[in-house]
C-alpha positions, 0 to 999 in steps of 0.5 A, a space after each residue: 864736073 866742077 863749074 869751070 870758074 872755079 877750075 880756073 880760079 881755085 885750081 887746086 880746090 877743085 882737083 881734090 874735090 874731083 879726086 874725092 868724087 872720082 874715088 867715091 870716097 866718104 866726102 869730108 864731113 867738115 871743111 873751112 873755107 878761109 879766104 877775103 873773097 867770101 863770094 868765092 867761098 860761099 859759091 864754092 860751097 854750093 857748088 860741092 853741094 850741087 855735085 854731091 846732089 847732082 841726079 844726073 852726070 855732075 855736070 856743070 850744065 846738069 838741068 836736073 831738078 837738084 842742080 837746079 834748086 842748089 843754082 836758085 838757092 831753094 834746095 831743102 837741103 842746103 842751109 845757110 846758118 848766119 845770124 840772120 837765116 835758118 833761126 827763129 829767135 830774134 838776134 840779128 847778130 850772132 849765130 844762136 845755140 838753139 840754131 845749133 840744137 835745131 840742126 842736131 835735131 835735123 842731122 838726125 832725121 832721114 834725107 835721101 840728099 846730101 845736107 850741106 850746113 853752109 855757116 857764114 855770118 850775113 847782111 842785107 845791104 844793096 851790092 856797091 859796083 865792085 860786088 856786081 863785077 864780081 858776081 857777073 861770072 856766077 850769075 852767068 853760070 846760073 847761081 844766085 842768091 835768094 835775096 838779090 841783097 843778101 850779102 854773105 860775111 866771113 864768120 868770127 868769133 862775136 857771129 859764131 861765139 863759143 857756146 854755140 860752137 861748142 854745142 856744135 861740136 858732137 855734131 862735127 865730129 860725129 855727123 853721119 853720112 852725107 852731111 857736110 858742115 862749111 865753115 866761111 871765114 877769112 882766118 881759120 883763127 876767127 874759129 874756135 880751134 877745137 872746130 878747126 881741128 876737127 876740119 879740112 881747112 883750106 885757103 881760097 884765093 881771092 879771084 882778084 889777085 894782084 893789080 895793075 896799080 902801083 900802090 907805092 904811088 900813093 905813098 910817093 914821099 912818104 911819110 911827109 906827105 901834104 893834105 892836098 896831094 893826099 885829097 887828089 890820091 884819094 880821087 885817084 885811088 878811087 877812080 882806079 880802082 873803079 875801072 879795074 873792078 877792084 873792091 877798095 878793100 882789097 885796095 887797102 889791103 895792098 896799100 897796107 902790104 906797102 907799108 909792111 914792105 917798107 919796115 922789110 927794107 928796114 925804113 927809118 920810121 917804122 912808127 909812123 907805119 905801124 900807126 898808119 896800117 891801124 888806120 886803113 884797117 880802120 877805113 876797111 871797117 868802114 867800107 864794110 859796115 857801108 860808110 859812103 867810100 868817098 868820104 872813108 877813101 878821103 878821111 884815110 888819106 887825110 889821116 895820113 898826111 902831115 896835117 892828119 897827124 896833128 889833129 
């Protein structure tokens, strides 16, 4: 029933969901998807959207026209709510209260389907390599996207602000039969806890869990570390992550979880730590607003060097 991709990554997802088509009981009416991999979400999104449509037997091969629309992400019914789709004002930033007013007036109409309100926040940007290597499974298994640059963001509380969330509300708790709100996120906190309370939540890991890189080895050192190994760790970072299909923010991710380890084992300057982890958050912000990685990579390691701490 469930595309086997996710059988495979997101186990215990797909074995609820396949319980709650199996039983035929009423499928939840609001779900929060929190996770880093917004890919892996928004695509686990559509494909409970698929199943719920499905005119033939649910199968993940099904060719019927449903199945089909959901694959090309052209159903009607299922709608991507960002700052960026499914409005008709001008913002490009927030998810608007008259999106919201919009899909009251729609909830409220007759569908023979199933309507999938998949929220999210959105960007236009070309997909670096990393991007690429983790849609190829998707791809081959027949989903896209409309825009080969659209690019969906996890939700936080300046794309989904409290006015609209409110205006939400009614509609959440009291949607009728066969609609489903989606809330895509990294924290259930980046959503305002009367939504969350009103929601199944559940935790999507990324597809890419661990790592074959020893990220102590970048903090070799540690923190006396000297601006041209530094330069040369970046190069190194870099590559690695590179011929591993790792995206370089979950890189840093681990290289913070490094730091966070070292104040467990009770290490003597816990105040360089505390600083640095602020500084590779800060590179993370970088990557995703799309500064060049080379240079993000280079001004990290740089910053955290003897010489980087004095400039």
């Amino acid at each position: 029933m469930i595309n086997k991709i996710f059988k495979e990554k997101l186990n215990f997802l797909s074995e609820y969901f396949e319980s709650c088509f199996k039983t035929k009981k009423r499928f939840p009416q609001s779900i929060i998807l929190e996770g880093k991999d917004i890919f892996t979400s928004y695509f686990f999104a559509l494909e409970l959207a698929r199943i719920n449509n499905c005119l033939e037997n649910r199968e993940e091969n099904c060719t019927c026209l449903n199945c089909k629309w959901i694959k090309e992400d052209k159903h009607p019914s299922i709608i991507k709510v960002t700052p960026l789709d499914f409005k008709d004002d001008a913002s490009k930033t927030v998810i608007s209260v008259k999106q919201v007013e919009k899909i009251t007036s729609l909830i409220n109409e007759a569908s023979d389907y199933h309507r999938f309100f998949i929220f999210s926040g959105a960007k236009i940007a070309p997909y670096d390599k990393f991007q690429k290597r983790k849609l190829e499974e998707f791809q081959n298994s027949n989903f896209a996207v409309e825009n080969e640059n659209w690019q969906p963001l996890p939700l936080n509380k300046k794309i989904f602000q409290q006015e609209a969330s409110n205006a939400l509300l009614k509609s959440v708790e009291e949607a009728p039969d066969r609609v489903t709100f989606v809330f895509l996120c990294t924290s259930k906190e980046d959503i305002i806890s009367t939504i969350v309370s009103r929601s199944l939540v559940f935790k999507v890991p990324s597809f890419k869990e661990k790592s074959d890189i020893d990220f102590s080895e970048f903090f070799e050192g540690y923190p006396n570390l000297k601006i041209e190994d530094m330069v040369q760790r970046a190069s190194i970072l870099i590559e690695k992550a590179e011929n591993e299909g790792i995206e370089l923010t979950l890189a840093l991710d681990y290289m913070q979880e490094y730091l966070l380890s070292l104040i467990k084992e009770n290490f003597d300057k816990k105040d360089f730590i505390s600083e640095d982890i602020k500084k590779i958050q800060t590179a993370k912000k970088w990557l995703i607003a799309l500064v060049s990685p080379k240079y993000a990579i280079e001004s990290l390691f740089i910053n955290l060097s003897n010489e980087g701490r004095n400039l």
